[in-house]
C-alpha positions in Angstrom: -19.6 -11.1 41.3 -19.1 -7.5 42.4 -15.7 -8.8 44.1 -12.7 -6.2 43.5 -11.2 -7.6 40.5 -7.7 -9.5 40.6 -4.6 -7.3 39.8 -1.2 -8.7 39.2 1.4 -6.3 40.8 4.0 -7.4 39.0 2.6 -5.1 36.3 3.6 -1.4 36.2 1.8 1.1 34.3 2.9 3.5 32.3 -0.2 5.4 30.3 -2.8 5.7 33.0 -4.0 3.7 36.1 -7.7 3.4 37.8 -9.1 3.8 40.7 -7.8 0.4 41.8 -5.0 0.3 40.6 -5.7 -1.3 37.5 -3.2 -0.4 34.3 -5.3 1.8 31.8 -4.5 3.1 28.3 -4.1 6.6 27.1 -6.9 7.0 24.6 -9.0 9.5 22.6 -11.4 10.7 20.4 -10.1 11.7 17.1 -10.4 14.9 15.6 -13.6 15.7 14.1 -12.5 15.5 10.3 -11.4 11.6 11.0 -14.7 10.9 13.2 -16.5 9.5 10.4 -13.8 6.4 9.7 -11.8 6.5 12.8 -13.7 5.8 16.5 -10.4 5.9 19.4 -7.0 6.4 19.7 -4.7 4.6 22.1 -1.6 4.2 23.7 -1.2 1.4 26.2 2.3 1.3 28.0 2.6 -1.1 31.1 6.2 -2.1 32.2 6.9 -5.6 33.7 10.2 -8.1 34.7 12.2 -8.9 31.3 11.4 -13.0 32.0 7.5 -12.4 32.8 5.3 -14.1 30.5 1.7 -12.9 30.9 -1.3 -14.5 29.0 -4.5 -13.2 28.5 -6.2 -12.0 25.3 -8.1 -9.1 23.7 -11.6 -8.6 22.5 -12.4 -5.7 20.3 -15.5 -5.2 18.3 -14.2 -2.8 15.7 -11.4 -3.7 13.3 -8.2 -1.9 14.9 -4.4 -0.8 13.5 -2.3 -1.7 16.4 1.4 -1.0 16.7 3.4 -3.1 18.7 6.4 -1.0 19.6 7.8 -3.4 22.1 7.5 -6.3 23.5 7.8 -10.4 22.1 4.1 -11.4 21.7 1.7 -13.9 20.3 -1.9 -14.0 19.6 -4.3 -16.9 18.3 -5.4 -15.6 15.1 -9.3 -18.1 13.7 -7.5 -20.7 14.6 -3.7 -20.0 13.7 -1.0 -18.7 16.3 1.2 -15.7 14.8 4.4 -14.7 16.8 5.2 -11.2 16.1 7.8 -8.3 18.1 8.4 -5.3 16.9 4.9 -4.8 14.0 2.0 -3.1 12.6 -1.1 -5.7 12.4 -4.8 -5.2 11.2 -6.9 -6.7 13.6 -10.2 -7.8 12.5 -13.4 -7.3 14.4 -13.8 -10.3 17.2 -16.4 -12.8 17.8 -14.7 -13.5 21.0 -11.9 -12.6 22.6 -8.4 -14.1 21.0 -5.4 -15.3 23.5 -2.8 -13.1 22.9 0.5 -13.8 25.2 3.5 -11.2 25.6 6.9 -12.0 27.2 8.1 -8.6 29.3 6.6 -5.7 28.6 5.0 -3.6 25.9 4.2 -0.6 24.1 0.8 -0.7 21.9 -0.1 1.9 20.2 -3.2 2.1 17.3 -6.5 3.5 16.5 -10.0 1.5 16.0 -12.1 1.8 12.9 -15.7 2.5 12.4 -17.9 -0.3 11.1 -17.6 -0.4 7.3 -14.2 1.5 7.3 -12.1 -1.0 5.9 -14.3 -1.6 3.1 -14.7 2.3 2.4 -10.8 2.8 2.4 -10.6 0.3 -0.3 -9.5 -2.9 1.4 -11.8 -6.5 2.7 -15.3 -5.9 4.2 -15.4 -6.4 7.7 -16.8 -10.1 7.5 -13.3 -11.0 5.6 -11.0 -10.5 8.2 -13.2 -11.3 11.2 -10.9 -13.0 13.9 -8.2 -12.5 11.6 -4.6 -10.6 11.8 -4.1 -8.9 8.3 -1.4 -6.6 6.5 -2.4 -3.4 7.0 -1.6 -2.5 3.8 -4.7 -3.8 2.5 -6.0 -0.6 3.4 -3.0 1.6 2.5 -1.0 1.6 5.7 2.8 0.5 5.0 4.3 -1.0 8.2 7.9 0.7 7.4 7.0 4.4 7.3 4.2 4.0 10.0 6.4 2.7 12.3 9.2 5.1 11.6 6.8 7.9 12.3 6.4 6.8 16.2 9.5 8.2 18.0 10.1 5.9 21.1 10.7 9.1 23.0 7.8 11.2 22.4 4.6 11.2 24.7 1.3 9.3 23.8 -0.3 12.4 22.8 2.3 13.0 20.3 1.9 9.4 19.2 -2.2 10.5 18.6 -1.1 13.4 16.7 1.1 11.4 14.5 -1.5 8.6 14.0 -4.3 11.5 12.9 -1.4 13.0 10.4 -0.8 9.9 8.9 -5.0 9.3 8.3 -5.3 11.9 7.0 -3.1 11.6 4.0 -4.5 8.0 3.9 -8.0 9.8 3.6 -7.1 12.2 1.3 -5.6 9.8 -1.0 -8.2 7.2 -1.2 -11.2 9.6 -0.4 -13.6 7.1 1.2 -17.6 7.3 1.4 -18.8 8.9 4.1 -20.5 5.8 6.7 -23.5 4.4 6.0 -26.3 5.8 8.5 -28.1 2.7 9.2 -24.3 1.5 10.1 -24.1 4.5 12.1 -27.2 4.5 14.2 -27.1 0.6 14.5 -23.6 1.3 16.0 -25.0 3.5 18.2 -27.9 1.2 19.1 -25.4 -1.1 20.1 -24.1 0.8 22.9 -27.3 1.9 24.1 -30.1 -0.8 23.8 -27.9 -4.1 23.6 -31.2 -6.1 24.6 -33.4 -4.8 22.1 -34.8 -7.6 19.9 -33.4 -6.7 16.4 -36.8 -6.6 14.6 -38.4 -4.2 17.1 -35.0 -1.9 16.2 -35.7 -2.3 12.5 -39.6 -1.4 13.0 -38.6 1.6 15.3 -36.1 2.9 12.3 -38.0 2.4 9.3 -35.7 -0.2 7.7 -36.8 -3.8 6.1 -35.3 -6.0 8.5 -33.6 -7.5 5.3 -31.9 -4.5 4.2 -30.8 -4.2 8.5 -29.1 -8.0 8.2 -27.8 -7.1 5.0 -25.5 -4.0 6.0 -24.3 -5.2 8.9 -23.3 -8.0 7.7 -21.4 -5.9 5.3 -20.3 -3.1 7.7 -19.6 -5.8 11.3 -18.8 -8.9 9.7 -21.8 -10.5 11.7 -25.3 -10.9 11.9 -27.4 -7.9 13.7 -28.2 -10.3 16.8 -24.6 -11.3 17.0 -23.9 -7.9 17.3 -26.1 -7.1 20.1 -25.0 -10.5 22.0 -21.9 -9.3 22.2 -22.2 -5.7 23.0 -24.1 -7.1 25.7 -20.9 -9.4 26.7 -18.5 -6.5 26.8 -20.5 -4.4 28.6 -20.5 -6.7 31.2 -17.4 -8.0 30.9 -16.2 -4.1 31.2 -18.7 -3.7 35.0 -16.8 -7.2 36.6 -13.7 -5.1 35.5 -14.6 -2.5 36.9 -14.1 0.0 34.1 -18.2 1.1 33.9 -20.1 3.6 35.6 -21.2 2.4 38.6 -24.8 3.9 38.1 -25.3 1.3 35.3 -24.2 -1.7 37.2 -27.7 -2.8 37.9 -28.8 -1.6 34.6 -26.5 -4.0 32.5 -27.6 -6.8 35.3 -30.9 -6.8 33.8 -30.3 -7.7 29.9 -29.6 -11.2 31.6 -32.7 -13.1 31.7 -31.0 -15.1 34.6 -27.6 -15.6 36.4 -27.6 -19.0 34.1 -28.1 -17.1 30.7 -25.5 -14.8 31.8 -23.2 -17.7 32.1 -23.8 -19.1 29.4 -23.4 -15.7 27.1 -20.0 -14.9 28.9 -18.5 -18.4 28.6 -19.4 -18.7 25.2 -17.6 -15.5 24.1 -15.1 -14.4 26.5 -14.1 -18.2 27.1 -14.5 -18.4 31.1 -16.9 -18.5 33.5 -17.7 -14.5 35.0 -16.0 -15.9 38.8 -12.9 -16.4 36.7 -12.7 -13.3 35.1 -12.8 -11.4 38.1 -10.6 -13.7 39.9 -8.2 -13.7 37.8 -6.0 -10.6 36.4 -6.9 -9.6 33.0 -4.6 -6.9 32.1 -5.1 -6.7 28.6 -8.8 -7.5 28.3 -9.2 -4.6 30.5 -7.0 -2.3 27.9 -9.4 -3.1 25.7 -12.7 -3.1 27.6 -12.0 0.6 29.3 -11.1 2.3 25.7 -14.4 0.8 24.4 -16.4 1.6 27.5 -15.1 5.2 27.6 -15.9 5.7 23.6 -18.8 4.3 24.8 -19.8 6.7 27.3 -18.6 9.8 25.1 -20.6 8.5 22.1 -24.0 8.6 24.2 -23.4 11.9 25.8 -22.5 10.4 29.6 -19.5 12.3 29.3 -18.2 15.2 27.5 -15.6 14.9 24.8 -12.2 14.4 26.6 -14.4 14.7 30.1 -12.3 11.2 32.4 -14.3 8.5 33.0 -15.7 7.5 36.2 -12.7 4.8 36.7 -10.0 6.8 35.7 -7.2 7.6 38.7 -5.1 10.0 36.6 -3.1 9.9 33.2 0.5 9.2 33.2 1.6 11.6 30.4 0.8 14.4 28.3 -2.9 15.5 28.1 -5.6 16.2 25.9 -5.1 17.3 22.9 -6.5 20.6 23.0 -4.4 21.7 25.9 -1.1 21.6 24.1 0.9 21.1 27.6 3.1 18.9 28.6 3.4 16.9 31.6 5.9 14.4 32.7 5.8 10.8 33.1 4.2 9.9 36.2 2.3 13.3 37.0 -1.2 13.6 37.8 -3.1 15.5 35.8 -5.3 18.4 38.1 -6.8 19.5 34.8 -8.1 16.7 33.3 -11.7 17.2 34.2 -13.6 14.2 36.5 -16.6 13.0 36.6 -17.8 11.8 40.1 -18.3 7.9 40.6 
């Protein structure tokens, strides 16, 4: 299982590229006043042949806004196949990862929400539109003027700064709650401590196990130990990949009780065996695996806000944020800090 993983060279990025080659998104942390609703930015761009068809899927555990600039797609929606091109969608947290197809290539572009943000900017809790694609407008976003706002010309960073502009006004309208904490920290746990039984995390925080199933029911749209499971699954998912840090390889080997429990886990949500997901290229899985794991990363400290991850080649566009340069397409990026693998 640590084979290199398949790549299909057909495929040409276009926001960032690993180590191996793999096609990466541009993605972020949002600014600090959207932090509390708002957990990554991305851009993905990947170019391919007008008649390729690729099929794959995508597996995200927080609701997400995606913009799909480009590209004639469809995606398995609990059950029901939606065709879509040019369109803003509200993707619902995942159980397990949802076929999604796209003829040619694309342009993606979209944030992720916190747990319990949907509910907080006035639209369905997150258990309502699990697995599902919505209408963003259930939480104030109008396709029409969203879309406008995303110049095909401009660079992926001014794409994040045009997403934040347009949160904000969304936030200063509806003037959501701030999170709940036990959302917060259980989010946290998630990344950290996967394999910790749920009751000893409710005993070490002080909550009623009750009150722990209760709000995240609420605030994931699944039970506390579904929540784990698949944390677990994406984390591993994300090291056959090859989008981790390699220092946790072992590490994330050891949830497993055995090779069979692993197995079993990975089929059961990513809907193939492990041998197959590496064998196989997964272009879009890994999209969403790498801007997880790097929010990941960032959110327990591994790395310093917009520090590369461990996987990361270069960038293919403009830069962080905070540097306000620009850089054209194709250009490594000296001073985008690394962090040795």
């Amino acid at each position: 299982m640590r084979r290199s993983p398949a790549i299909d060279p057909r495929l040409a990025p276009g926001s960032a590229v690993a180590r191996d080659g793999q096609p990466l998104s541009y993605s972020r942390a949002p600014a600090c006043d959207l932090a509390p609703w708002v957990a990554r930015l991305y851009v993905s761009i990947i170019d391919a042949p007008p008649d390729y068809r690729l099929d794959c899927g995508v597996f995200s555990e927080n609701a997400m806004v995606r913009a799909q600039l480009d590209g004639e797609w469809h995606a398995r929606s609990a059950g029901d196949l939606v065709q879509r091109g040019r369109a803003l969608i509200l993707f619902g947290p995942q159980t397990r990862r949802m076929p999604v197809s796209v003829r040619g290539g694309f342009t993606s572009v979209g944030f992720a929400l916190r747990p319990g943000s949907c509910r907080a900017l006035g639209g369905p809790g997150e258990g309502d539109i699990v697995d599902r694609l919505s209408d963003p407008g259930l939480i104030g976003l109008t396709p029409g003027p969203w879309l406008d706002s995303l110049d095909l010309d401009a660079t992926p960073e001014d794409w994040c700064r045009a997403m934040e502009a347009t949160l904000r006004r969304l936030i200063a309208q509806r003037v959501p709650p701030p999170p709940d904490p036990v959302s917060v920290w259980f989010e946290r746990a998630s990344y950290e401590e996967p394999a910790t039984p749920v009751h000893d995390l409710a005993e070490r925080h002080g909550i009623e196990l009750r009150r722990l199933e209760r709000i995240v029911r609420r605030d994931f749209g699944m039970t506390p130990k579904q929540v784990l499971r698949r944390a677990r699954t994406l984390d591993m998912a994300s090291c056959l990949r090859g989008v981790v840090d390699r220092s946790e390889v072992e590490a994330l080997m050891l949830r497993y009780y055995d090779q069979s429990h692993l197995i079993r886990d990975f089929t059961a949500l990513i809907g193939m065996s492990p041998r197959q997901f590496v064998s196989q290229p997964q272009p879009l899985m890994t999209l969403s695996l790498e801007t997880r794991q790097a929010r990941r990363l960032e959110l327990l400290a591994r790395i310093g806000p917009g520090e590369a991850p461990p996987w990361l080649d270069h960038v293919m566009c403009e830069g962080k944020a905070e540097t306000g340069g620009r850089h054209p397409i194709g250009t490594a990026l000296p001073e985008f800090s690394r962090k040795a693998s």
